[in-house]
C-alpha positions as CSV (number, residue, x, y, z in Angstrom):
1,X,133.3,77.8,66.5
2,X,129.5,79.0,68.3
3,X,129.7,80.8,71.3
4,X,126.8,80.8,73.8
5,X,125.9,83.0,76.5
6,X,123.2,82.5,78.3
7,X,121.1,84.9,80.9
8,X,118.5,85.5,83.0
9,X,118.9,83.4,85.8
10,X,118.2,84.5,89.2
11,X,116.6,84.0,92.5
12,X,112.6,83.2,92.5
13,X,109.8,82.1,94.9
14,X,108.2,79.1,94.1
15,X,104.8,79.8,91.5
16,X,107.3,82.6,90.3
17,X,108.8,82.8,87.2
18,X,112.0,83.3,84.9
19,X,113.3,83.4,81.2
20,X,116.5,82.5,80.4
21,X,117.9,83.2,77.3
22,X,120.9,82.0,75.2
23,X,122.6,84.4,72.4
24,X,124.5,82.3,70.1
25,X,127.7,83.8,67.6
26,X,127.3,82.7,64.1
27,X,125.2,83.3,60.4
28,X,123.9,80.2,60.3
29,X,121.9,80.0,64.0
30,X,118.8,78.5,62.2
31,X,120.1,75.7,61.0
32,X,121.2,74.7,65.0
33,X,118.8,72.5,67.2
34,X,119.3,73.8,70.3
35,X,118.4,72.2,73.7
36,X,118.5,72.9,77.4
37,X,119.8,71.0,80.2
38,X,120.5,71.4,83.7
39,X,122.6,70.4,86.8
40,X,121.5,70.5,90.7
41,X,123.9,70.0,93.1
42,X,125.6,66.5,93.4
43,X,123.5,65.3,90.4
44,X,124.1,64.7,86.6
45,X,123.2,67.2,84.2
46,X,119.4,66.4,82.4
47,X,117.8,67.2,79.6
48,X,115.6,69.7,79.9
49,X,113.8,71.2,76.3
50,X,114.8,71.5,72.8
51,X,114.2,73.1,70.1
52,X,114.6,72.3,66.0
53,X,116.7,74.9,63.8
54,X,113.4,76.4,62.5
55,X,111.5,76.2,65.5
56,X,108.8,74.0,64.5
57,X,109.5,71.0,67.0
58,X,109.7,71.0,70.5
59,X,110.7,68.8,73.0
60,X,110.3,68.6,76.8
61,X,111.5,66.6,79.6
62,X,108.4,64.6,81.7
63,X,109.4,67.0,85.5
64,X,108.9,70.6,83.2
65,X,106.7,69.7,80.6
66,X,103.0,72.2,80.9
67,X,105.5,74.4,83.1
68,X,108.3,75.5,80.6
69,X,108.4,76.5,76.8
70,X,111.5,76.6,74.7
71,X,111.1,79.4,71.7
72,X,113.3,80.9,69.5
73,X,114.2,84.4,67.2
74,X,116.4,83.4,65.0
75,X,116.6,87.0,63.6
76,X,118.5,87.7,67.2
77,X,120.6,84.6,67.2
78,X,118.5,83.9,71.0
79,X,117.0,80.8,72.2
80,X,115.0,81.0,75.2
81,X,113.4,79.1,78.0
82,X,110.5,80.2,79.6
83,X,110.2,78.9,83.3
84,X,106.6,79.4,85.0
85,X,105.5,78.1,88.0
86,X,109.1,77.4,89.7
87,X,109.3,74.7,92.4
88,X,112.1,74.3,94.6
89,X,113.1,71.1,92.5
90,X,113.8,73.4,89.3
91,X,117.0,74.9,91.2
92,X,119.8,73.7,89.1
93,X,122.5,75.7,87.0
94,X,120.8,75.8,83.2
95,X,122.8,75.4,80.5
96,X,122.2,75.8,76.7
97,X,123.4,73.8,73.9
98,X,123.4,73.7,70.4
99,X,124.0,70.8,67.8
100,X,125.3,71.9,64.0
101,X,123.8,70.5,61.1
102,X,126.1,68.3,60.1
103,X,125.4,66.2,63.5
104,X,122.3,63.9,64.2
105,X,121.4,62.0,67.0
106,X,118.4,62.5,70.2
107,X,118.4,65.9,71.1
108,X,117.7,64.5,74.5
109,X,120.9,63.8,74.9
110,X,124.3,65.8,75.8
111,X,126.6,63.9,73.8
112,X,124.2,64.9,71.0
113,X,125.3,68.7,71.2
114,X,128.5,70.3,69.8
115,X,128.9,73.4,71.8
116,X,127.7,74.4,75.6
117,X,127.3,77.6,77.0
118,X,129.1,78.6,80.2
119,X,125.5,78.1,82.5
120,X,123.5,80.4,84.7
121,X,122.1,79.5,88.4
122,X,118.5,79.5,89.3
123,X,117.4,78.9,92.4
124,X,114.2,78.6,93.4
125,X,113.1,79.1,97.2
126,X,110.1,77.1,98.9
């Protein structure tokens, strides 16, 4: 079982910025991809980044992609998503999610993911 809790959400002006991060449980963090994704209001949850077990690949969605960088220490068990230059579209509750090892498939995709965090709002005012 992997527990994640993410953080750092928050109110923000557009051209502002926010990092969220994600602290997962478990000894064996850097063998998870993890990935963010998020959910506005009467709309299906997206893909938003992603990130390989050791860090090395990346992946972004087209809307944050130049705006947003995924990173993580996996000495601290923490993903994290780095949000610059906010627009009002960004609002959306942000979730992360991590797929084990043993799993394959797009990391663009939720049912690709084993275990979700519980989300955190950001909102982003014009």
């Amino acid at each position: 079982q992997v527990q994640l809790v993410e953080s750092g959400g928050g109110l923000v002006q557009a051209g502002g910025s926010l990092r969220l991060s994600c602290a997962a449980s478990g000894r064996t963090f850097s063998t998870y991809a993890m990935g963010w994704f998020r959910q506005a209001p009467g709309k299906e949850r997206e893909f938003v980044a992603a990130i390989s077990g050791g860090g090395g690949n990346t992946y972004y969605a087209n809307s944050v992609r130049g705006r947003f960088t995924v990173s993580r220490d996996n000495a601290k068990n923490t993903v994290y998503l780095q949000m610059d230059s906010l627009k009002p579209e960004d609002t959306a509750v942000y979730y992360c999610a991590a797929q084990l090892p043993a799993y394959s498939g797009s990391l663009y995709r939720e049912s690709s993911y084993n275990y979700w965090g519980q989300g955190t709002q950001v909102t982003v005012s014009s």
